[in-house]
N, C-alpha and C positions, 0 to 999 in steps of 0.2 A: 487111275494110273495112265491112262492113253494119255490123261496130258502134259503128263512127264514127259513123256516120250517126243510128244510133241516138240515138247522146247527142246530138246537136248537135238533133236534133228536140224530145227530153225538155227541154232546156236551152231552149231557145227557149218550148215553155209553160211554165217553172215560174213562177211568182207571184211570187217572194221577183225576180227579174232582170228581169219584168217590171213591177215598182212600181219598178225602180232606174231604168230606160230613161225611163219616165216623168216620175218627178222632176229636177227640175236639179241641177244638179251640186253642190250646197252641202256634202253629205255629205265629201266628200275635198277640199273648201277651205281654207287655212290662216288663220285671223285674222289683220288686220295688225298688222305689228311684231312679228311673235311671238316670230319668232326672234332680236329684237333683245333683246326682256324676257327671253326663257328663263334665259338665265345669270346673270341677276340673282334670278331668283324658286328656281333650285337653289340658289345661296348662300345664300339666306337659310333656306331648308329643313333644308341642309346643317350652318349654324353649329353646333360645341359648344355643347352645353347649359348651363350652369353646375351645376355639383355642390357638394355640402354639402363641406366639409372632412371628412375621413374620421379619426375619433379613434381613437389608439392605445390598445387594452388594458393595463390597470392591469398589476402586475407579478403580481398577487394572481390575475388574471383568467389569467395564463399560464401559471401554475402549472398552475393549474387545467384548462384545455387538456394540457398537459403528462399532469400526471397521467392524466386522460380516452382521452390516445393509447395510455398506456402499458395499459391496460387492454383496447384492442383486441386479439380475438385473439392476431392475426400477433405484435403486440410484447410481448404478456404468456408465449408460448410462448419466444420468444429468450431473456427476461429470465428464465425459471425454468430454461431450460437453460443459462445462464452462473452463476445462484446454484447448480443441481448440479454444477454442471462446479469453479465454485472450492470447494465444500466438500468433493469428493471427494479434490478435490488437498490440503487441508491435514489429512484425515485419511489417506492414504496417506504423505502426506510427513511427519508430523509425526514419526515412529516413526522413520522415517532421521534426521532431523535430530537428535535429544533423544541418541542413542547415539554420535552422531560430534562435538557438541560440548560435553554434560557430561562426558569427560575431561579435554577442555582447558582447561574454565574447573578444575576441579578442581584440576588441576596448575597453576594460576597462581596459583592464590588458595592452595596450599601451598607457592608457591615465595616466597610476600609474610611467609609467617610464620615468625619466628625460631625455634630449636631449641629456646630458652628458653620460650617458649609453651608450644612440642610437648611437653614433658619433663613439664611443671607439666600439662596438659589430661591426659597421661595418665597419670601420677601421682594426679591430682585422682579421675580415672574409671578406674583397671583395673580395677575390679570389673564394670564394663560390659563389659569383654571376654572372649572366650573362648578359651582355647588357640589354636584354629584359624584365626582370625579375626589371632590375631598371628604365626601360621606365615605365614599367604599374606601379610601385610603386610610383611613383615622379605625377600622377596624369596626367588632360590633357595635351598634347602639350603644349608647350613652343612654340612662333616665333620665330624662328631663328635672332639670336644676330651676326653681324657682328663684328666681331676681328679686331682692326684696328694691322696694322702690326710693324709698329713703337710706342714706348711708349714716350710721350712727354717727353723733357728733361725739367728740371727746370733749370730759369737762374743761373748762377754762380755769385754765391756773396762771397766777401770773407772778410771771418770770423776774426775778429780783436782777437789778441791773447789777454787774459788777464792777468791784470798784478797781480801779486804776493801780493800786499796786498788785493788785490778784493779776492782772492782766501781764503788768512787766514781768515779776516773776515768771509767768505760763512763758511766755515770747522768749526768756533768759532760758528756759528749762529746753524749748524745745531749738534753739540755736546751736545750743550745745552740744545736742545730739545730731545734728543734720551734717556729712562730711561736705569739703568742697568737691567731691566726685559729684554729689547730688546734686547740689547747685550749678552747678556747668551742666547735668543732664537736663534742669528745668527750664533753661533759658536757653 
């Protein structure tokens, strides 16, 4: 309790409580009307300001930004790890691919070309090839084909000459038949 008493002693000389006792009470008075102005004088304090119109950047200026992001760290580390990532894949994959579908175009673009081509291309070029090279092309073995050495003769028969009117008649028969479209295409 003594040091209640204390303060309340200390409190009573201090200087600063007693110039307050002294003075009148005008300190903690409110001016008239105050509170009737208050909410008008907030409003108006309060109002939005008016702002400029805010201009959109050019297409040229976003780019530009664009570019500038892409250069930050963070997204320039992503962007070189997706450029490794797809170039890793089209040198790994390209080696699978290239074996699995140059057969097939091979075979279709030999299935487009006539025998007559093929016979004439290598006719034109066997000198370009080499034994072996027509061994594995021609497919499995073959069994070996015995050549006989002699070719059989056919009997002799002998041919009756024909006579001269058999002849004119044949020549009349086939005259008759031949248009002059075909004679203009033979000559």
């Amino acid at each position: 309790m003594k040091n209640n008493e204390d303060l309340r002693d200390e409190l009573k000389n201090s200087p600063f409580l007693k110039e307050m006792k002294e003075r009148p009470s005008d300190g903690f008075q409110v001016p008239k009307n105050y509170f009737q102005h208050l909410p008008n004088e907030v409003m108006q304090k309060v109002k939005e300001p008016t702002f400029a119109p805010v201009q959109q950047p050019s297409w040229l200026e976003r780019i530009e930004q664009f570019m500038q992001s892409l250069i930050q760290p963070r997204y320039a580390l992503a962007l070189a790890s997706v450029v490794v990532l797809v170039v890793a894949g089209v040198v790994f994959l390209k080696d699978k691919n290239a074996t699995t579908t140059l057969p097939a175009m091979a075979e279709v673009q030999l299935a487009d070309i006539s025998d007559e081509e093929l016979f004439a291309y290598v006719s034109d070029n066997i000198s370009d090839f080499n034994r072996q090279q027509m061994l594995e092309a021609s497919g499995p073995e073959l069994p070996e084909v015995k050549v006989q050495q002699k070719t059989p003769t056919l009997p002799k028969i002998k041919a009756q000459k024909p006579e001269m009117k058999e002849i004119e008649a044949y020549l009349n028969d086939a005259i008759d038949d031949i248009d002059l479209e075909d004679l203009e295409a033979m000559f």
